[in-house]
C-alpha angles and dihedrals in degrees: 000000000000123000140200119202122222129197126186119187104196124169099280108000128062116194140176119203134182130224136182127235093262094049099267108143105223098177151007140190133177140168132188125254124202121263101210111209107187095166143354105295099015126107126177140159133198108261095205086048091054094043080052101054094050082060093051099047086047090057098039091053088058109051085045093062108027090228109167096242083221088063084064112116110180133355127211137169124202116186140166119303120224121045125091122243111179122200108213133234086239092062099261143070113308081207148325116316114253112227120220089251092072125114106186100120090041090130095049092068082056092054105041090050090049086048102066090243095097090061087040085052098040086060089065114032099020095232145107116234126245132201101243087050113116079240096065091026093066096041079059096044091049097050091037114033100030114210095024089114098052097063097054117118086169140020106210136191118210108276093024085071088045086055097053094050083059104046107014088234126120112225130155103211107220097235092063103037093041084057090053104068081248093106133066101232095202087060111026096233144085113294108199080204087069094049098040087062097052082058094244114107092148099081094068104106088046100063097095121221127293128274144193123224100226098044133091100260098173139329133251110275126240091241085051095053091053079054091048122025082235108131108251115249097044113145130258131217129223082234119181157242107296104244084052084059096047089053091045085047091056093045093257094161090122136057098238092086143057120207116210118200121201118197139094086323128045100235116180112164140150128193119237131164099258137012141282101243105169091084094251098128133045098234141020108173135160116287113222090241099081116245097035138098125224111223112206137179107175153141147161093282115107143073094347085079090065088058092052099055082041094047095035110027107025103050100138098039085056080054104052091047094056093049084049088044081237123143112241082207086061087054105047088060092054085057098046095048086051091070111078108234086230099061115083122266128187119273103248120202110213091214107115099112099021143332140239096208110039122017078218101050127124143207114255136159111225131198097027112156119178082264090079121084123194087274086074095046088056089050092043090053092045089052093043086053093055092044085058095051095044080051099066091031101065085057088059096051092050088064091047125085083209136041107237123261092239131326114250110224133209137178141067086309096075083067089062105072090189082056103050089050080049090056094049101044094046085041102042097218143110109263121209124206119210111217092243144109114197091035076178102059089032096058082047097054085048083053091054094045092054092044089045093052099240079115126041089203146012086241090054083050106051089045085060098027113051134053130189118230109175134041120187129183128192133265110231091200092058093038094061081047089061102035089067086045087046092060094053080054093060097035091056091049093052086044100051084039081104096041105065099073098058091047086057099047082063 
């Protein structure tokens, strides 16, 4: 049997999964890596360490499934966009690597739109700019760590670096610099004028050339294949951003549907032919099948708010389900479905790493009285999650002729069956579930098996690839009970507009 590896580099889990040549996931392994906070708003992460874990999850796959390395076709790595991770001209890291969920240069994307610089960029990349973007990041690193820049051989996203450790070649895949304000849409290359109006110019040289997501762009290193147990010479695929990879992964290759991704970040996209240019929407990017636009609203809102009331607020409760050999994530469905959709709940803002309505938002439950138990909290955080989404949904249905035939979702939710229904009945769309577990390192395997010739298209793979397994309408009943939710939602976040900024003077 033939294999493609896929790797997938998030914010604070790194996995390898492998896939047959038909789409069957046959094994997956994953480790931790640390999320280093080393102050409000700043989020980092080792980059040896993190080097260091990909080789990990790629040997302990091996040796899981007892899959021959030399029967290992392709090879390709997705990550989180965003971010920033710099190679330095010495050989090594210039720093730590920053993770999409930072929020350091919040206050560079306000400048630069009252300014006049964000309308001048958006001519050229189609995008707004956010404050965890390379673009942002740098501008930071040059007025606060002064000769950073200057040590840069190459400015790196996240699974571009990956990339390099493998192969030793520098390549910027299209999908994630095209995401990152670096890239002329119009063109598809570098433009010095966009970078010219960040104020870093200096860069230039250290964007590396341009990739595509579905082509060889190296091959695994003799001194990677000693790390790994991989053969050396296997070859290496362009890969993608990682919410390219998720879409890919649900079969998004036409415009009829939408693909919703819940995880750390709120990630709520379609594909169309060209972009959307009157502003409307956050983020338009490169899709990884050529010809097509990847229209994106997102931000660090969703289910990683779940991890942080588990993590922070429910300890021993983690505790006495290991020592059950119960998921607390089990459990934290059984709560949720306790509560009738019907009985209040507090309003919970999804706030807690970042906002879609205010840089300077933050998460908040609203409405509590001494009659709500932590079951209502949960539902409360699992409501507050969808509303964000839908947020950013409706946004996306203002810019299409057609509402979509269902949203394809993605992420630890579809896990949840009390969530998806959530999602469809806040959404009030169909919502399709993917038979498949790692949609990351799976977008990434169909990648390999596109760059590698067993497909002559992404569009040949995913027919024979992917599988729905699940299929959800909406119930009309709950969805009248949360549009009225809904609408509380909307109103708390007009009324604390003015708050925020008092909270963050403090």
């Amino acid at each position: 049997m033939k294999f493609y590896l896929g790797l997938d580099n998030g914010g604070t889990t790194t996995k390898a999964a492998l896939f047959s040549q038909d789409g069957r996931e046959i094994g997956v392994s994953s480790v931790a890596t640390d999320m280093l906070t080393l102050r409000p708003g700043f989020t980092e992460r080792d980059m040896e360490e993190m080097w260091e874990a990909n080789c990990r999850v790629i040997r302990d796959l091996l040796d899981k499934t007892k899959a021959d390395p030399g029967d290992i076709l392709g090879i390709a790595c997705c990550g989180h966009g965003k971010g920033l991770y710099l190679w330095g001209k010495d050989g090594r890291p210039v720093r730590n690597g920053i993770i999409s969920t930072d929020n350091r240069a919040w206050e560079y994307p306000i400048k630069w739109r009252e300014d006049g610089t964000e309308q001048k960029v958006f001519e050229l990349t189609c995008q707004h700019i956010l404050s965890c973007q390379p673009v942002s990041l740098l501008a930071w690193l040059k007025d606060n760590e002064p000769g950073t820049l200057e040590k840069i051989e190459w400015a790196f996203e996240c699974k571009d670096y990956v990339r390099f450790r493998l192969t030793g070649e520098a390549w910027a895949e299209i999908t994630d610099y095209s995401g990152a304000n670096f890239l002329n849409l119009h063109t598809g290359k570098y433009d010095k004028r966009i970078l010219a109006l960040f104020g870093i110019s200096e860069i230039w040289d250290a964007l590396p050339p341009i990739c595509l997501s579905m082509e060889i762009c190296g091959y695994i290193t003799e001194e990677v294949s000693r790390k790994t147990g991989l053969a050396a010479g296997t070859p290496v695929a362009g890969g993608m951003f990682d919410i390219d990879a998720c879409a890919l992964a649900v079969s998004t290759v036409d415009e009829e549907h939408v693909c919703m991704i819940a995880g750390t970040w709120s990630i709520n996209e379609y594909i169309r032919k060209e972009p959307v240019l009157d502003g409307s929407v956050l983020m338009n990017s490169l899709y990884c099948l050529p010809g097509y636009y990847l229209i994106e609203e997102c931000s660090p809102t969703s289910a990683g708010n779940c991890e942080w009331f588990i993590q922070r607020l429910l300890p021993e409760l983690i505790e006495k389900c290991r020592e059950e050999g119960k998921s607390i994530y089990d459990v934290m469905n059984d709560w949720v479905e306790q509560i009738p959709p019907d009985e209040f709940c507090p309003i919970f803002l999804p706030f807690l790493m970042a906002s879609n309505v205010n840089p300077n938002a933050k998460a908040a439950f609203i409405g509590m009285s001494n009659f709500h138990t932590r079951a209502h909290l949960a539902r409360s955080i699992y409501e507050g999650v969808v509303f964000s989404h839908k947020y950013h949904y409706d946004k996306l249905l203002n810019t299409r002729e057609l509402p979509p035939k269902s949203i394809r979702l993605a992420g630890g939710v579809t896990h949840s069956g009390v969530w998806v229904q959530m999602f469809a009945d806040i959404l009030e769309t169909p919502i399709e579930i993917i038979d498949v577990n790692e949609s990351g390192a799976f977008g990434c395997a169909i990648a390999c098996a596109v760059a590698t010739g067993r497909y002559a298209s992404a569009e040949d793979a995913v027919k024979d690839m992917c599988r729905v397994s699940n299929f959800v309408e909406p119930n009309k009943q709950t969805a009248d009970l949360y549009r009225a939710r809904y609408r509380i939602y909307l109103k708390l976040i007009e009324a604390l507009d003015d708050v925020w900024k008092y909270i963050q003077e403090l």
